[in-house]
C-alpha positions in Angstrom: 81.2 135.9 126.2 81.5 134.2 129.7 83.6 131.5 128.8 85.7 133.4 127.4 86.4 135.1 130.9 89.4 134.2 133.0 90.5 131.6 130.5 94.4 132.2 131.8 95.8 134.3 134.9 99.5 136.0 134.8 101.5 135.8 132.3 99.1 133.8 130.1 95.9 136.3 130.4 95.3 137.2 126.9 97.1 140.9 126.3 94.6 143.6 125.2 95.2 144.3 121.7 95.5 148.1 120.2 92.7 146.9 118.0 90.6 144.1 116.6 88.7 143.9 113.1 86.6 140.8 112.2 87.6 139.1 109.1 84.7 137.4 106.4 85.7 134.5 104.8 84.3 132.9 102.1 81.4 131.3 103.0 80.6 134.0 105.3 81.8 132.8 108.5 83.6 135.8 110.6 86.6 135.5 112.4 87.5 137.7 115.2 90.5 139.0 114.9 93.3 140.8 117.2 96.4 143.2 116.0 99.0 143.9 118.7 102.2 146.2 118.5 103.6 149.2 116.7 101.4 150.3 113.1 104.5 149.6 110.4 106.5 147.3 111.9 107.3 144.1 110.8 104.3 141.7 110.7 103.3 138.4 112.3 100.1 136.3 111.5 99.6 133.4 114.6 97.2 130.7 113.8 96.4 128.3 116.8 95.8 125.0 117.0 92.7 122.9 118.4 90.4 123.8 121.3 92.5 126.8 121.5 92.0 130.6 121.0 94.4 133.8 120.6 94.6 133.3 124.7 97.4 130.3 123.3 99.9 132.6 122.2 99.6 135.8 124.9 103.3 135.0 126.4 104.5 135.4 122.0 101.8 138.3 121.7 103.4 140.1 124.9 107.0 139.4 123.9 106.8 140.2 120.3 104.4 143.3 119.9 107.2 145.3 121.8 108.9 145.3 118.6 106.6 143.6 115.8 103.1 143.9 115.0 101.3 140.9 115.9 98.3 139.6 114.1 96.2 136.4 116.3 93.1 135.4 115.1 90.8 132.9 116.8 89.6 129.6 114.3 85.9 129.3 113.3 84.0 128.1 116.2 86.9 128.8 118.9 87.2 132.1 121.2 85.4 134.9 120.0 84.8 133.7 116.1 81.5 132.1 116.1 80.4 128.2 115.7 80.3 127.1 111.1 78.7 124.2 110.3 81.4 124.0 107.4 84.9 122.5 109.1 87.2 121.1 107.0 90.6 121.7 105.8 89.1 124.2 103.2 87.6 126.1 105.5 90.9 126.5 107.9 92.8 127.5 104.1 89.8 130.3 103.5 90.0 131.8 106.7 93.5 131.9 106.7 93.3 133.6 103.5 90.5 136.1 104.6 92.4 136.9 108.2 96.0 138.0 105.5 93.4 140.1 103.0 92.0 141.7 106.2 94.9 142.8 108.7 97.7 143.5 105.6 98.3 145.5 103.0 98.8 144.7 99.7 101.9 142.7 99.0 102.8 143.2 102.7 105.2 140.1 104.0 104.3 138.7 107.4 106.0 135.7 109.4 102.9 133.1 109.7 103.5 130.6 112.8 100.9 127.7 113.1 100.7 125.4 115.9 99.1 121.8 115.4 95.8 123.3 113.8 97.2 125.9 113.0 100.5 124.3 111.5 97.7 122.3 109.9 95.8 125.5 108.0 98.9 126.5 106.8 99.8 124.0 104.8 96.0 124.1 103.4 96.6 127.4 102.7 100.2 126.9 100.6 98.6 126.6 97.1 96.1 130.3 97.9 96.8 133.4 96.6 97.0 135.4 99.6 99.3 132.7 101.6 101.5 133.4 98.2 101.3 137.2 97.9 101.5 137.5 102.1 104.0 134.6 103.4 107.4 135.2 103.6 108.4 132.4 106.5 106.5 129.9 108.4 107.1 128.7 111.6 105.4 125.2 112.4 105.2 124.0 116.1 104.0 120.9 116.9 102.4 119.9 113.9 101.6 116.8 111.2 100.2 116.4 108.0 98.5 113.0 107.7 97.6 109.7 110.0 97.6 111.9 113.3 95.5 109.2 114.8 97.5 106.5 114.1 100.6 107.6 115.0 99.3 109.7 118.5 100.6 107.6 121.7 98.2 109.0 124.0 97.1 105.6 124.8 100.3 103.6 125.8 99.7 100.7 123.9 101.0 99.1 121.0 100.5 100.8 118.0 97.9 99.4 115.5 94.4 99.0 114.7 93.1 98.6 118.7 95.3 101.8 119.9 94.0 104.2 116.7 90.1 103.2 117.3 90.4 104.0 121.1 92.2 107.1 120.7 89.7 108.4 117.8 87.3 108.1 120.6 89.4 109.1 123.1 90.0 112.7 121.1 86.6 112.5 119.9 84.7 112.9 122.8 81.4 114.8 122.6 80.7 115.8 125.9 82.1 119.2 128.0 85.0 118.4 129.6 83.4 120.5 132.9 85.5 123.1 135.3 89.0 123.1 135.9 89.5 120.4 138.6 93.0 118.8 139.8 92.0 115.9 137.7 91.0 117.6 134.7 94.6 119.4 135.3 96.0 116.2 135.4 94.4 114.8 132.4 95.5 118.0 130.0 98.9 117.4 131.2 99.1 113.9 130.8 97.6 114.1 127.0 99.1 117.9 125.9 102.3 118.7 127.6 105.6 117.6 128.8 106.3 115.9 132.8 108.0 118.7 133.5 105.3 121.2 132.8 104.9 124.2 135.4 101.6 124.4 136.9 101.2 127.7 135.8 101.5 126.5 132.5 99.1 123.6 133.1 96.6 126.1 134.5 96.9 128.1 131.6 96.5 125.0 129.1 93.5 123.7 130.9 91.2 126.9 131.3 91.9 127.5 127.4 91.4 124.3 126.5 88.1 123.7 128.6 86.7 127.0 127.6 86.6 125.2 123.4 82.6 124.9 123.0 82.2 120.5 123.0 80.3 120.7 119.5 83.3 122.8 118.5 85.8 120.7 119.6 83.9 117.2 118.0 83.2 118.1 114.8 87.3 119.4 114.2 88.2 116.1 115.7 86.7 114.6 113.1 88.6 116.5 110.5 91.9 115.8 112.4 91.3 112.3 112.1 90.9 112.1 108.6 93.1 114.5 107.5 95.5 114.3 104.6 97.6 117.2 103.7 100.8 115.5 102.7 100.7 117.6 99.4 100.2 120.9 100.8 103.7 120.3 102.4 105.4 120.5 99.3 103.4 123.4 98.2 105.2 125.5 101.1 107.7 126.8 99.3 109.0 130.1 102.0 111.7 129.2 104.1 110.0 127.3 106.6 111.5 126.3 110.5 109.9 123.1 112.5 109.7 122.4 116.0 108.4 120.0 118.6 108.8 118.4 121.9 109.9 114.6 122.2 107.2 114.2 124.5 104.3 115.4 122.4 102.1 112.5 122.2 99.3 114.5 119.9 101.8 115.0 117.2 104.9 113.4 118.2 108.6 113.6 116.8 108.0 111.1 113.9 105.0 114.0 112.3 107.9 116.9 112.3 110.9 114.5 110.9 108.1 113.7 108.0 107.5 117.4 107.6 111.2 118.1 107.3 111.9 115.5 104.8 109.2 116.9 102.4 109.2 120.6 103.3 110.8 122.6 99.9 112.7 125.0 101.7 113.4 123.8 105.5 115.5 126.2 107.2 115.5 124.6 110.6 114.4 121.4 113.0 114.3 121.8 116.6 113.3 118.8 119.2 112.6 120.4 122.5 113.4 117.3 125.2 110.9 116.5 127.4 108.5 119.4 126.0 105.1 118.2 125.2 102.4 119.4 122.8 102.2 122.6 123.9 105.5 124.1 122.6 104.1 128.1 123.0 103.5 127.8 126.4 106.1 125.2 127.4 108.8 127.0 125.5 107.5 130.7 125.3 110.8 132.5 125.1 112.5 129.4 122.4 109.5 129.6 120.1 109.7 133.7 120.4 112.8 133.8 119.8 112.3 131.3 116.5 109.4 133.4 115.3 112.2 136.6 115.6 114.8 134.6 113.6 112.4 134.3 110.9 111.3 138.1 110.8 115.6 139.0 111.2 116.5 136.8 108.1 113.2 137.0 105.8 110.8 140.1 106.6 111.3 143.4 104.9 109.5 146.1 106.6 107.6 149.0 104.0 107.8 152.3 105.2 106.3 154.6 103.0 108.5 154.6 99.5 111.7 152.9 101.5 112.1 149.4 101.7 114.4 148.5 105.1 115.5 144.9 106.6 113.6 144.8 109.7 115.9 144.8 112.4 114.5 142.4 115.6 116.8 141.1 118.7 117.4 137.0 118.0 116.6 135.4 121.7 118.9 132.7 123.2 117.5 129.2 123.2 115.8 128.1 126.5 
C-alpha cells in the first residue's frame, strides 16, 4: 500500500469513494474497484490508461459524483489491483467485462470513458457481451488503435525505422523511474503533457505515474507496441465522442482522426490546442463536461418500474 500513498495533493488526491468491491475476472485476476456518487443515478464506468490508477480521474470523480454515480477501476497490475502475469489486449476486454458484471445491474446503461489504455480496453471490449448489454456511449481521450510506436513523436526525429526502435526502448524501459525530482517532472512533462501544463498538474502526473510498479509498466509496454485493434473500432457501434490534444506526442492527432474515420457511430471530434497526453488532468472541466454530454443525450436512468432521461448540467468548453 505505500506507494500508493500521496500519489496526488489538492485537487488531484484521489476522492474517497462511498464504497469499493473487488471485481474477478476471468482468469481470476481481481481488480479493485471504486463507486462514487448517489445509488440510482445515472452511471459512469472510467477506465485509465498506462502507468495510471483511479488517482487519474479524481478532478472527473469529484465533479461528476455530485450528480452521477461514478464507477473507476484500477487496471491489472496498476493501483490497488494486483500484478497478472497474463497482459494482453484480452485481458484489458475481460476485465472490463468483469468490472460492468460487478458494479451494474442487469441491463443497466453506463457512459464508459477510456483514456489511452483505457480508450484501448474499450475497443477490446466492443465485440463482449457485457460492453453490449452495459454501453450506451463511449468517450475516448487520447487514444489509438494500431502502430502507436511508430507514429509517437516523443523522439523529435524523423519518422521511420531509427525513431520507432528508439522510442520502443525509450517507452520500454525496465527500471523504476525513482522519486519525484524537478527532472523527472520535467521529463513526464516533456513526454505526457502540453507546454503549457500547470505544475500542479505536472505534480499530479508525475507521483501517479511513478507510483506504476516497473515490471507493471514493461510488460504493458510491450502490449502497446504491438498492438492492433483496428477491428474492434468498427465493432463500437454506441454513439461514441473523441478527443485529444495537438500536442500529445504518445498518441498524437493523426491516432484520433483514424479513430473518427472508422468509428460506426462518431458523435463528436474535439482537438484541444496545445493540450498534451494527459487530456483529464489538462482539461478536467472540457472532458467532464463531454462525459456529461454523453450521459444528457444517451443514458436513461431506472428507478424502480419508471424509466426517466437522466437530467445532468452540460459544462462550457474550457
Amino acid at each position: 500500500m505505500s506507494r500508493l500513498m500521496h500519489v496526488a495533493a489538492g485537487p488531484y488526491a484521489p476522492p474517497t469513494p462511498a464504497r469499493e468491491l473487488t471485481a474477478v475476472s476471468a482468469d481470476g485476476s481481481r481488480l479493485h474497484v471504486e463507486i462514487h456518487g448517489p445509488e440510482g443515478a445515472p452511471a459512469v464506468v472510467l477506465a485509465h490508461g498506462w502507468s495510471c490508477s483511479t488517482a487519474f480521474w479524481a478532478a472527473q470523480i469529484r465533479d461528476l459524483a455530485a450528480d452521477h454515480r461514478v464507477i473507476a477501476y484500477d487496471q491489472r497490475g496498476h493501483g490497488r489491483s494486483p500484478a497478472s502475469p497474463a497482459c494482453s489486449t484480452d485481458a484489458l476486454a475481460d476485465d472490463l467485462e468483469a468490472v460492468l458484471k460487478s458494479a451494474l445491474a442487469p441491463g443497466e446503461q453506463a457512459v464508459i470513458a477510456g483514456h489511452s489504455m483505457g480508450g484501448m480496453t474499450v475497443m477490446a471490449a466492443a465485440t463482449r457481451a457485457a460492453f453490449r448489454e452495459h454501453a450506451v456511449a463511449v468517450l475516448l481521450c487520447s487514444t489509438g488503435s494500431s502502430r502507436l510506436v511508430a507514429e509517437s513523436t516523443v523522439l523529435p526525429i524523423r519518422a521511420g525505422r531509427s525513431r520507432t526502435w528508439l522510442t520502443k526502448k525509450i517507452l520500454g524501459v525496465r527500471g523504476p523511474l525513482g522519486p519525484v525530482t524537478p527532472l523527472a517532472r520535467r521529463i513526464v512533462k516533456y513526454g505526457t503533457m502540453g507546454p503549457g501544463s500547470a505544475p500542479h498538474m505536472v505534480e499530479a502526473v508525475a507521483r501517479i505515474v511513478h507510483a506504476c510498479p516497473p515490471r507493471v509498466r514493461y510488460a504493458w509496454s510491450r502490449v502497446l507496441d504491438l498492438l492492433e485493434l483496428d477491428h474492434g473500432v468498427r465493432e463500437i457501434g454506441v454513439p461514441t465522442a473523441v478527443l485529444c490534444g495537438t500536442a500529445d506526442r504518445l498518441t498524437p492527432p493523426v491516432h484520433t482522426r483514424a479513430l473518427v474515420a472508422a468509428l460506426p457511430n462518431c458523435v463528436g471530434s474535439t482537438e484541444l490546442a496545445g493540450l498534451g497526453h494527459m487530456t483529464p488532468i489538462e482539461a478536467p472541466e472540457l472532458v467532464s463536461g463531454r462525459i456529461r454530454e454523453l450521459v444528457t443525450t444517451y443514458v436513461t436512468a431506472v428507478t424502480g418500474d419508471q424509466a426517466v432521461t437522466a437530467d445532468t448540467t452540460t459544462k462550457e468548453s474550457a
